[in-house]
DRENNURO-11467 format. One line per 10 residues: their letters; for each residue y, z negated, x negated of C-alpha. Coordinates in nm, 4 decimals. Each point is the difference from the previous one (the first is absolute). Layout:
N
a> Y Z X ~ ...
END
This chain:
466
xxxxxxxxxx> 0.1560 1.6791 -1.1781 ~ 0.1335 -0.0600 -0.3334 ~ -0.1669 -0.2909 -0.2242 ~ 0.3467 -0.1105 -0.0710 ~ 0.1492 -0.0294 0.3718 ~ 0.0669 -0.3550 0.0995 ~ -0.2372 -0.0023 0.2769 ~ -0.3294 0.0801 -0.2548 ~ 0.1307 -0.2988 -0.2436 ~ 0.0349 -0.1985 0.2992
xxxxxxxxxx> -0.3665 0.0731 0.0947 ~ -0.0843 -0.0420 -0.3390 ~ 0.1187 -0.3534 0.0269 ~ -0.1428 -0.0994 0.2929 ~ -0.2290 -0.1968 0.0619 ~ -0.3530 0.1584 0.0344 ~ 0.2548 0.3566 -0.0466 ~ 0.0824 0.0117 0.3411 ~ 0.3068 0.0752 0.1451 ~ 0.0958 -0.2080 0.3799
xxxxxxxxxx> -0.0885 0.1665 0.3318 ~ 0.3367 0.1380 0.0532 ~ -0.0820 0.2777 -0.2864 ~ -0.0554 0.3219 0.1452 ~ 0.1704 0.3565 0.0251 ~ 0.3247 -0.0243 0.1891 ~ 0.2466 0.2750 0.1481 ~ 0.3799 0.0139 -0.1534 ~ 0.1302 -0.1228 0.3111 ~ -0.2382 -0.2867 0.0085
xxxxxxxxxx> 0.1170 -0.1274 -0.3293 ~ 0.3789 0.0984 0.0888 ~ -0.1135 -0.2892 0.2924 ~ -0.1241 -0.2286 -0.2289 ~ 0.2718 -0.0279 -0.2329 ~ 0.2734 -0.0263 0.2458 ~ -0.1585 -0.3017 0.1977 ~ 0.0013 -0.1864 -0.3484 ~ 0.3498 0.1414 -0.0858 ~ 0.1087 -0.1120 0.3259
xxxxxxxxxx> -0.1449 -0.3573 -0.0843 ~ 0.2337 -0.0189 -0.2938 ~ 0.3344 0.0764 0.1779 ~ -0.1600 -0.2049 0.3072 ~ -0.0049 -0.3389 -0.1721 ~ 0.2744 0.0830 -0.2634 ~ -0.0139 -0.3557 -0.1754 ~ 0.3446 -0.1202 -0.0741 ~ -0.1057 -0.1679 -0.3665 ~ -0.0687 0.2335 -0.2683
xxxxxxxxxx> -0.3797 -0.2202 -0.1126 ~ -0.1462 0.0938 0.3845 ~ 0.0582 0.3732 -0.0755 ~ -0.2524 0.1637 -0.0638 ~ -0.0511 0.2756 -0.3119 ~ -0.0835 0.3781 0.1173 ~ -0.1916 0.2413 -0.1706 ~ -0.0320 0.3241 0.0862 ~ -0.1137 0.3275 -0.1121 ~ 0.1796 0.3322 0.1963
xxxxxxxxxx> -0.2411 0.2724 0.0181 ~ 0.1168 0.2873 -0.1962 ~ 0.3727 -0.1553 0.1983 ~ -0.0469 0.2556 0.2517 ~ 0.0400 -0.1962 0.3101 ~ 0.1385 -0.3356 -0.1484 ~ 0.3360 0.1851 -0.1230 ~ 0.0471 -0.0004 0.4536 ~ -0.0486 -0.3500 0.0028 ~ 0.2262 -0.0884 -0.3032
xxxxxxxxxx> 0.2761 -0.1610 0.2269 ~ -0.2514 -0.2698 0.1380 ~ -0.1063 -0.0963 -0.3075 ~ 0.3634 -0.0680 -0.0819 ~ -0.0364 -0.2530 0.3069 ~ -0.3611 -0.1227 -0.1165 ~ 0.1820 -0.0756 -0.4013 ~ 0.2482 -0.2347 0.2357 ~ -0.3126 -0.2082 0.0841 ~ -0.2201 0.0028 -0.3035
xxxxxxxxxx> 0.0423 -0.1462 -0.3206 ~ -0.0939 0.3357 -0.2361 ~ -0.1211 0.2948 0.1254 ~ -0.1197 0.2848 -0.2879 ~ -0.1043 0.3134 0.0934 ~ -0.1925 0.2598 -0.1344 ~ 0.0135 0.3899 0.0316 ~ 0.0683 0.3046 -0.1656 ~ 0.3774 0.0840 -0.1460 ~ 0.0643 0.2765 0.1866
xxxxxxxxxx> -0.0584 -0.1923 0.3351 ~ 0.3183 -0.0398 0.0512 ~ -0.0066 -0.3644 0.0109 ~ 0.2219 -0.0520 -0.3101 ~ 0.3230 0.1486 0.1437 ~ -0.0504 -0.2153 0.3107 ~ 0.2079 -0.3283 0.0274 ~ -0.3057 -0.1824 0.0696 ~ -0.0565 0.0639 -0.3379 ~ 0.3133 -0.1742 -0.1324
xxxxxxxxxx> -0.0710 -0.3279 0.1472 ~ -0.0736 -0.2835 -0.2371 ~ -0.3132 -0.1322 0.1190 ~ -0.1730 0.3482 0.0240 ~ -0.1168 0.1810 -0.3219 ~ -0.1626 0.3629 -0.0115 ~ -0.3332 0.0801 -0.2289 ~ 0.0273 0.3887 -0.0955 ~ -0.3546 0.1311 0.0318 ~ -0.1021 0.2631 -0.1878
xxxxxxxxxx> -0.1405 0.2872 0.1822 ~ -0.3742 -0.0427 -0.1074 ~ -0.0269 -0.3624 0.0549 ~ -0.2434 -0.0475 0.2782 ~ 0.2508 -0.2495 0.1883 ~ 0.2134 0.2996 0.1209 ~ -0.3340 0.0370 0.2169 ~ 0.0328 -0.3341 0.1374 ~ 0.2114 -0.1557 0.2790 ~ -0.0086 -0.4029 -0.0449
xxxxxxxxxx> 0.1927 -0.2770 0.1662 ~ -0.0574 -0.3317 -0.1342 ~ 0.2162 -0.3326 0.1042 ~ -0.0093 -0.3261 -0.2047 ~ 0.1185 -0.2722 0.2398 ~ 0.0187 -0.3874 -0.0948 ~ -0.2006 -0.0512 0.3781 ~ -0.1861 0.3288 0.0437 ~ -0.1497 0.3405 -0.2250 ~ -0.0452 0.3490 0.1603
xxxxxxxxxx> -0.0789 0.3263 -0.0940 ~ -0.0641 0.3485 0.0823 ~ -0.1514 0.2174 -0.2638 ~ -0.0665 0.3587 0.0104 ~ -0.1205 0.2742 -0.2077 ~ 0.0133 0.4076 0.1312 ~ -0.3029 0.1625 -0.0054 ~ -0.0434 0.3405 -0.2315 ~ 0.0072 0.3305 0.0635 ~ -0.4149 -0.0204 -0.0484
xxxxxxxxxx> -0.0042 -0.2677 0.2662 ~ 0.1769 0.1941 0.2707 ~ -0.3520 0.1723 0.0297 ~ 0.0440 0.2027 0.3191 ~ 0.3195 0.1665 0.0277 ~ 0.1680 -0.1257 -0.3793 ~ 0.2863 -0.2416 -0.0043 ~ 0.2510 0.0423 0.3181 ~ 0.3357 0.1454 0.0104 ~ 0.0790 -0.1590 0.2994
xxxxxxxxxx> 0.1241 -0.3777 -0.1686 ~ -0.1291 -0.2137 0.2755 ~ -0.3633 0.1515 -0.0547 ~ 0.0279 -0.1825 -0.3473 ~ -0.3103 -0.2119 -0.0818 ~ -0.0440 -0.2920 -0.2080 ~ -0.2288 -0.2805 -0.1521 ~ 0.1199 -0.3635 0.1614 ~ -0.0001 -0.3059 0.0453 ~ 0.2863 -0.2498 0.1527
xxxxxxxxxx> -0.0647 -0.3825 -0.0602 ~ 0.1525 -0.3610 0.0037 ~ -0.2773 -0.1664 -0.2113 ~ 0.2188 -0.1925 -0.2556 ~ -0.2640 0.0276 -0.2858 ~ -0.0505 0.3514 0.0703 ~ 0.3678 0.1138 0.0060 ~ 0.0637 -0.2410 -0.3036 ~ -0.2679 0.2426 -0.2048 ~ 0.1528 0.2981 0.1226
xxxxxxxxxx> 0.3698 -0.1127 -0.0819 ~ -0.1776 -0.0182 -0.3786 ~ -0.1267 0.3207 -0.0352 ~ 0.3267 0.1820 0.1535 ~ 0.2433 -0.2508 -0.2655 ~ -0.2311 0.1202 -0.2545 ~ -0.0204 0.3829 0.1106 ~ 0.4052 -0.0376 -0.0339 ~ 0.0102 -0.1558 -0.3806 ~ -0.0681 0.3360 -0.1698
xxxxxxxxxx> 0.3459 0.1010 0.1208 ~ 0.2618 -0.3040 -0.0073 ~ -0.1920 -0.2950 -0.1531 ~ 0.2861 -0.2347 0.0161 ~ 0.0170 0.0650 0.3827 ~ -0.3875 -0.0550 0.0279 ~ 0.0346 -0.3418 -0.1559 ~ 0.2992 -0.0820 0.2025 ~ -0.2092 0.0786 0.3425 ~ -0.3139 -0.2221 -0.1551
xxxxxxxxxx> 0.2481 -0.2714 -0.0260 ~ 0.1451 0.0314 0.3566 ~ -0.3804 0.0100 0.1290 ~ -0.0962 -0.2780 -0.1504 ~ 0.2457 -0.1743 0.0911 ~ -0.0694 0.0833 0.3871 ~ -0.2950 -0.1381 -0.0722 ~ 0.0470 -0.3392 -0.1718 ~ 0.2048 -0.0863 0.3235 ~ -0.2527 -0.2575 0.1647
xxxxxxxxxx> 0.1902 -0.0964 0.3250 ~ 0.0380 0.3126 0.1754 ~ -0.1051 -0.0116 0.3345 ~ -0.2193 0.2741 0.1229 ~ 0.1535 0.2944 0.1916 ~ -0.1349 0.0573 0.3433 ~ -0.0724 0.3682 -0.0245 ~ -0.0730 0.0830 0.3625 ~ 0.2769 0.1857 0.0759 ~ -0.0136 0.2431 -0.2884
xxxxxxxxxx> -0.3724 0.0813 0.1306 ~ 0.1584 0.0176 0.3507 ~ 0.2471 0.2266 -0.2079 ~ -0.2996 0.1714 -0.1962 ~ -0.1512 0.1029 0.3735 ~ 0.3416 0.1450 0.1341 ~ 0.0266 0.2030 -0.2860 ~ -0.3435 0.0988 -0.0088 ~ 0.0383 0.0915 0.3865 ~ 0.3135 0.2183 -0.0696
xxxxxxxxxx> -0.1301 0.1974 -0.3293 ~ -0.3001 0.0439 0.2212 ~ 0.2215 0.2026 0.2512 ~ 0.1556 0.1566 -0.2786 ~ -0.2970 0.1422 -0.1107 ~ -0.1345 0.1342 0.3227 ~ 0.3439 0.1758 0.0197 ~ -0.0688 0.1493 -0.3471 ~ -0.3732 0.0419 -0.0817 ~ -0.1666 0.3225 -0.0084
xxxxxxxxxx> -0.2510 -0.1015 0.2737 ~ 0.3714 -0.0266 0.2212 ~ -0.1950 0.1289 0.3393 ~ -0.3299 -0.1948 -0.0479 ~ 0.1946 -0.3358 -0.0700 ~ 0.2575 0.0678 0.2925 ~ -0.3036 -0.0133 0.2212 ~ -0.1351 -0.2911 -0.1196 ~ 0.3466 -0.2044 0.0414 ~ 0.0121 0.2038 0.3507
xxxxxxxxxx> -0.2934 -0.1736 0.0762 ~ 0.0625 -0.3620 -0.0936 ~ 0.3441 0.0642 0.2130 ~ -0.2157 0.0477 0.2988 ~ -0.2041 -0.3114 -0.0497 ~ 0.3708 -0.1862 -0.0199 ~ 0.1312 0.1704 0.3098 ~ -0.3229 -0.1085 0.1534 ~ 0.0271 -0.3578 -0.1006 ~ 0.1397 -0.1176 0.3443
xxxxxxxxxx> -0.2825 0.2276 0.2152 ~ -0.1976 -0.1917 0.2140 ~ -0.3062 -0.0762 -0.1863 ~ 0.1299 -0.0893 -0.3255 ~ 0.2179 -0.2587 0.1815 ~ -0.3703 -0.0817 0.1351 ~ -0.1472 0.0131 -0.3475 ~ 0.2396 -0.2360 -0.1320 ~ 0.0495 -0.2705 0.2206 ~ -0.3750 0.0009 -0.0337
xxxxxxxxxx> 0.0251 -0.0626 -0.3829 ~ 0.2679 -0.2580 0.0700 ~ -0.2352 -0.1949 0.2703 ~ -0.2762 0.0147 -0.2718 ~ 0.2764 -0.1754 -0.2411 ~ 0.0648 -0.2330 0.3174 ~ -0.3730 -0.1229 0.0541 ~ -0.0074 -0.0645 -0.3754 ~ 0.1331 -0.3400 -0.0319 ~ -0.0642 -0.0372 -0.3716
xxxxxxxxxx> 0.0934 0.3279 -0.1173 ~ 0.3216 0.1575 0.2641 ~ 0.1698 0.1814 -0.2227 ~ -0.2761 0.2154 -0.1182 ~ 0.0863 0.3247 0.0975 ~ 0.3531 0.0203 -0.1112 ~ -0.0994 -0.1806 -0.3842 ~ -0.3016 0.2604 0.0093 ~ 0.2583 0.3065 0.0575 ~ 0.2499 -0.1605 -0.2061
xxxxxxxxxx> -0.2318 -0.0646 -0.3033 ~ -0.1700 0.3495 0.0061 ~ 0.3782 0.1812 0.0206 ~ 0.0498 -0.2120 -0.2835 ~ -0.3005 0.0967 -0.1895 ~ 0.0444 0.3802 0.1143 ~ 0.3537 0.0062 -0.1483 ~ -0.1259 -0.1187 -0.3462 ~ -0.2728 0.2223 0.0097 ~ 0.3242 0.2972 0.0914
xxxxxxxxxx> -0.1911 0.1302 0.2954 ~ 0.1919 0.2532 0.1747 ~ 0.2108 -0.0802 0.3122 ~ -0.2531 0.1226 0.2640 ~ -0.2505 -0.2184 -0.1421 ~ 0.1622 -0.3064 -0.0448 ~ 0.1292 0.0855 0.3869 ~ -0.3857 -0.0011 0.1144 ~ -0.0812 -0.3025 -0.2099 ~ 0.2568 -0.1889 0.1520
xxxxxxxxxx> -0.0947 0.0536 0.3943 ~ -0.3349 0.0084 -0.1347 ~ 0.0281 -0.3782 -0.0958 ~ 0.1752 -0.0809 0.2701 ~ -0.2878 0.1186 0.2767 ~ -0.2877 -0.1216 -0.2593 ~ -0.1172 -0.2406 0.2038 ~ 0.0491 0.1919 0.3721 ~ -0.3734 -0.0255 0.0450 ~ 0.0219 -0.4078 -0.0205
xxxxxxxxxx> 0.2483 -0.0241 0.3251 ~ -0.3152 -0.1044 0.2174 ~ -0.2010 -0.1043 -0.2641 ~ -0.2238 -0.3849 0.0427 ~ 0.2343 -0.2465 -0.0912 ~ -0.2590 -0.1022 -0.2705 ~ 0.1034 0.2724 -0.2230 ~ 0.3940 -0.1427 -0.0301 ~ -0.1459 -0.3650 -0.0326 ~ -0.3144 0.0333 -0.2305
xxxxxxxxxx> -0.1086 0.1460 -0.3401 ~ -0.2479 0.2976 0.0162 ~ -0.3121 -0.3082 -0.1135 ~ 0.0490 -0.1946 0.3217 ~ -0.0315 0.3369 0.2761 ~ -0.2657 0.0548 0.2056 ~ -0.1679 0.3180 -0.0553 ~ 0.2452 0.1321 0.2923 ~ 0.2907 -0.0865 -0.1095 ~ -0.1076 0.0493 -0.3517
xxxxxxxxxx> -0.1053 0.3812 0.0794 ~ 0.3876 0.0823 0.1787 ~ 0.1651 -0.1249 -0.3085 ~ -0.2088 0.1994 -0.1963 ~ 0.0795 0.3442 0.1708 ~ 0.3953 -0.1037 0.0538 ~ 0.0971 0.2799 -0.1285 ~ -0.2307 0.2492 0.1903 ~ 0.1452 -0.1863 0.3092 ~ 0.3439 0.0717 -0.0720
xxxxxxxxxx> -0.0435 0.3284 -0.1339 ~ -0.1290 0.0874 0.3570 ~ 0.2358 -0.1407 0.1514 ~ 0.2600 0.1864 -0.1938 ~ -0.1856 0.3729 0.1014 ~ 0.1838 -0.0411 0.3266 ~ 0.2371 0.1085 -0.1951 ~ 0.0144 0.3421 -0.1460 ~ 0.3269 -0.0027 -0.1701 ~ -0.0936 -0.3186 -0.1910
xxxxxxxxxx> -0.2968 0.1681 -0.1854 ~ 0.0957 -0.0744 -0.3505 ~ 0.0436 -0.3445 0.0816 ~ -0.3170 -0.0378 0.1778 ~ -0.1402 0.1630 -0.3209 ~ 0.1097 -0.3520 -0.2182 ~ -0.0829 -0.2385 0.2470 ~ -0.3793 0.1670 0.0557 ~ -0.0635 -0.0517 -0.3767 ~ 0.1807 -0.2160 -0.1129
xxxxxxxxxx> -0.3363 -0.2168 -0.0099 ~ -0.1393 0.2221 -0.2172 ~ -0.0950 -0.0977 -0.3779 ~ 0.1225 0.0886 -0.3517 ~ -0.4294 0.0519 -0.0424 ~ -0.0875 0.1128 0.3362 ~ -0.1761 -0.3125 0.1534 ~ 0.2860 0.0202 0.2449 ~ 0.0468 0.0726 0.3818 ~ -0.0089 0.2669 0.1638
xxxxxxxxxx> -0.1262 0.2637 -0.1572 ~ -0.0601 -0.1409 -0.3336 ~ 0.2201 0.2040 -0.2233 ~ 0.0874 -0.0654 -0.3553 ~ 0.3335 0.0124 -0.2272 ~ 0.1967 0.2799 0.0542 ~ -0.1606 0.0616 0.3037 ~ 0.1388 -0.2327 0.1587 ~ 0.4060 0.0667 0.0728 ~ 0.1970 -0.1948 -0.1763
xxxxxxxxxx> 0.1811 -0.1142 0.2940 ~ -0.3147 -0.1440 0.0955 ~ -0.0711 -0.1528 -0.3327 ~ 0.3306 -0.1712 0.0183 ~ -0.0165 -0.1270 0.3176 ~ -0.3826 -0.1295 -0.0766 ~ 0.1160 -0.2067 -0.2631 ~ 0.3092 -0.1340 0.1323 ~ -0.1378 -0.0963 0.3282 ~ -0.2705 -0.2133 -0.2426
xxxxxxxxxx> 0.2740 -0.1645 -0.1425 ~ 0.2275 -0.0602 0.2196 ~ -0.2686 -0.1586 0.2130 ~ -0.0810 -0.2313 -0.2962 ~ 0.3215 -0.1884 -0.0151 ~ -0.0262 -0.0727 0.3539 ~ -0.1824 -0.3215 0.1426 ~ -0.2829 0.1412 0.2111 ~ -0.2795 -0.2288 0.1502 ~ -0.1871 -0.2397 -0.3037
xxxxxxxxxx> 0.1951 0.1301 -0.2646 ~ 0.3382 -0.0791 -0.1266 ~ 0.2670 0.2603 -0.0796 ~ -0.0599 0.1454 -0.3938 ~ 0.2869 0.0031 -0.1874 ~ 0.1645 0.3491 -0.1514 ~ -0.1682 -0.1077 -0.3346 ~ -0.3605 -0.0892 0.1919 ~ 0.0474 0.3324 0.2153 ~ 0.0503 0.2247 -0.2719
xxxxxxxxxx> -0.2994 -0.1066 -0.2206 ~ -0.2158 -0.0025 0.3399 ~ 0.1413 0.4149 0.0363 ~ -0.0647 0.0190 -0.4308 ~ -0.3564 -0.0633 0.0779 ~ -0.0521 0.2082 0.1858 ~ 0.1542 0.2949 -0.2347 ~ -0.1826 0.2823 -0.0061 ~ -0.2431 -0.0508 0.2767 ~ 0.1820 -0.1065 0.3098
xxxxxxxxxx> 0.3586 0.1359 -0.1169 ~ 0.1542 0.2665 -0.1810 ~ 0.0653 -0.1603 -0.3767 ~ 0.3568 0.1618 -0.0018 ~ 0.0981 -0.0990 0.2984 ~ -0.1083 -0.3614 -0.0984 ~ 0.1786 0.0361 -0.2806 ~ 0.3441 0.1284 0.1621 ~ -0.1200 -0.3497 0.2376 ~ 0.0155 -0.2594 -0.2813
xxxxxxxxxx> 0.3441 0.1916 -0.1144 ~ 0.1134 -0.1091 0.2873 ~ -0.1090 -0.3202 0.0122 ~ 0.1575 -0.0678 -0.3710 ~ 0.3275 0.1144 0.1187 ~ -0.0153 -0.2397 0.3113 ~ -0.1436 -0.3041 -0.2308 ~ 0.2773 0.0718 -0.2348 ~ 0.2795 -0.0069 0.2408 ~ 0.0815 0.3412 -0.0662
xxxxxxxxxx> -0.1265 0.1210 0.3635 ~ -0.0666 -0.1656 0.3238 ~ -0.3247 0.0903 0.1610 ~ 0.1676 0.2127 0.3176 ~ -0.1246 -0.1513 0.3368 ~ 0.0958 0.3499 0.1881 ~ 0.0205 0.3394 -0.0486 ~ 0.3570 0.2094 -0.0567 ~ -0.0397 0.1369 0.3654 ~ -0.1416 -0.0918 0.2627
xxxxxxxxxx> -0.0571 0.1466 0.3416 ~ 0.2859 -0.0386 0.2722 ~ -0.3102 -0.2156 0.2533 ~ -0.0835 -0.1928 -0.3358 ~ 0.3617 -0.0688 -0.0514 ~ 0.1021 -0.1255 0.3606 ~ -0.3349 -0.2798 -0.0114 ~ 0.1148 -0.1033 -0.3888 ~ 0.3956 -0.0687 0.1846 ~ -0.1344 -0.1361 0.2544
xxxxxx> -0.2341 -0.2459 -0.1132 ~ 0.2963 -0.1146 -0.2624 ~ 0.2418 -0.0385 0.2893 ~ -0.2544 -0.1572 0.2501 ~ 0.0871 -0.4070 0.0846 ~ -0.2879 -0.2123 -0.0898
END
């Protein structure tokens, strides 16, 4: 990647020179997904007084597939105080009315500028910054087959954030990028930023629905691509598959399997919910991490059947820390997951999921359970699950101790960076956690689907008379 590209001064910035979790090497369609959710944001809350909009920066990748969406940026201008875009003349962006509005302005980029590589979306917004910022990788970095001709096959550098300081730095270095060519313009967009940002009262923006947006996306560009990828048969297969599993999901002993997770939940009188926050914290965590669909499918029933092996479990186990069990009771909640994994064998077409739940035990240095394997060893399903089921149990009540706050959770998970847990996936974690502190997110309580049994208990227990 270029020195110059906004994504290597960002890094540059950083602290420590690191770049947030979310960086990685993302499909076209991915960051197509991306961009729209926090498009969609925009016209979503439309704020009716010109200081709540927010300002819009973005860069059009050599304007290839931008000049397509040119009409809903007309409709994006409507709700956003100034919105300058940069690309290359013959983009085709210039003729376009969009063009001729009064709050958008156009930066010409010359041909060899590495921005006409890029593809960023940054919005300034009085209660809330977000960003998606891309770079394509080279010819040289296509190492197998050299760059694709097929446009969805596109790969770039990425990241996608809503850390306020973080966006504010990259806002700085894109304004700046953009002085060379209209330095009057660059000054007028410092002026509008900092004047987002000297606004002190702006309530926060809750930002779970543009992640719930983010996921749906995500989901379709992920169908997309298994229309359109070269490995077409092999990925067809592999969505056959997880069809099966969801045509299974009312067969007799998956019903079985999950009314036993649910009486698990039941017995638990300090912690009943633990299943569906489980599933619905490590969908979440998947999403940021941009698992693929299939995955974050198996995560999800995986956290919801977790704790299958616990249905006829001592009551001690629900009712007292790991310190106060006999050596019993101490020994089955020490092999929980061995227990529910063979439980879970009964069922052949739940394999994968078995898979998670069997290791999820496991640790980031291999002192775990079963088998003892160690970081990439262990699936990442499994890591994921491991370290959300530790959390989530923390900020439950459960015998002696008290319920740990988000805060006291997270530093409790921190701790144990590196040897219990995965040190990215912590790290996505305490993203998280930020968010939900911040009022940008709330921490989600239950997955985005749930099986049809799970479903009919959840509507009936809310409709029950007490």
């Amino acid at each position: 990647m270029n020195p110059e590209a906004t994504l290597n001064q960002l890094k540059e910035a950083s602290p420590e020179g690191r770049l947030p979790s979310s960086y990685g090497v993302y499909f076209k369609n991915t960051l197509v997904a991306l961009c729209h959710a926090l498009e969609d944001h925009i016209l979503q809350t439309n704020p009716k007084h010109d200081e709540e909009k927010p300002l819009v920066l973005v860069t059009f990748q050599k304007g290839k597939w931008y000049l397509q969406e040119a009409d809903r940026y007309q409709e994006i201008a409507q709700a956003s105080r100034h919105i300058i875009i940069s690309a290359v003349p013959d983009s085709g962006l210039p003729k376009h009315p969009t063009s001729q509005l009064e709050n958008v302005s156009l930066v010409n980029l010359e041909t060899t500028d590495s921005l006409v590589n890029e593809w960023n979306l940054i919005i300034l917004a009085p209660g809330y910054r977000a960003m998606v910022l891309c770079h394509e990788l080279s010819e040289d970095e296509y190492v197998l087959n050299g760059k694709p001709t097929v446009d969805v096959e596109r790969k770039f550098y990425g990241l996608w954030s809503f850390d306020r300081t973080l966006v504010v730095k990259a806002a700085e270095i894109l304004i700046e990028r953009c002085r060379p060519y209209d330095p009057d313009l660059a000054d007028s967009i410092q002026k509008q930023h900092q004047e987002i940002l000297t606004i002190k009262d702006a309530p926060p923006t809750d930002m779970t629905n543009v992640v719930s947006r983010i996921v749906s996306y995500l989901q379709t560009s992920q169908q997309q691509m298994i229309a359109m990828n070269r490995q077409t048969r092999e990925l067809w297969e592999l969505e056959g598959q997880a069809l099966r599993v969801s045509r299974n999901l009312n067969a007799n002993k998956l019903q079985a399997f999950l009314r036993m997770a649910q009486k698990a939940d039941e017995r638990d009188p300090s912690n009943p919910i633990a299943s569906l926050q489980v599933a619905a914290l490590s969908e979440t965590l998947g999403q940021m991490l941009d698992l693929p669909t299939l995955q974050l499918r198996r995560l999800r029933l995986a956290g919801l059947l977790f704790r299958v092996g616990l249905a006829s479990a001592p009551k001690e186990v629900f009712t007292q820390t790991p310190d106060e069990l006999d050596d019993a009771t101490l020994t089955f909640w020490q092999e929980r997951s061995v227990l529910s994994g063979q439980l879970l064998t009964a069922m052949p077409e739940l394999a994968p999921i078995t898979k998670i739940v069997t290791h999820h035990l496991e640790h980031w240095d291999g002192s775990g359970k079963p088998d003892g394997l160690r970081e990439d060893e262990i699936p990442v399903e499994s890591r994921i699950l491991g370290l959300i089921s530790y959390f989530q149990e923390l900020i439950q009540a459960r015998g002696k101790r008290i319920a740990l706050s988000l805060a006291e959770a997270l530093e409790k998970c921190i701790n144990h960076s590196g040897t219990y847990f995965d040190p990215i996936l912590v790290e996505s974690l305490s993203n998280v956690i930020r968010l939900t502190e911040m009022g940008l997110m709330q921490l989600p309580q239950r997955p985005s689907q749930l099986p049809n049994v799970w479903l009919e208990e959840v509507v009936t227990s809310k409709t029950s008379v007490h």
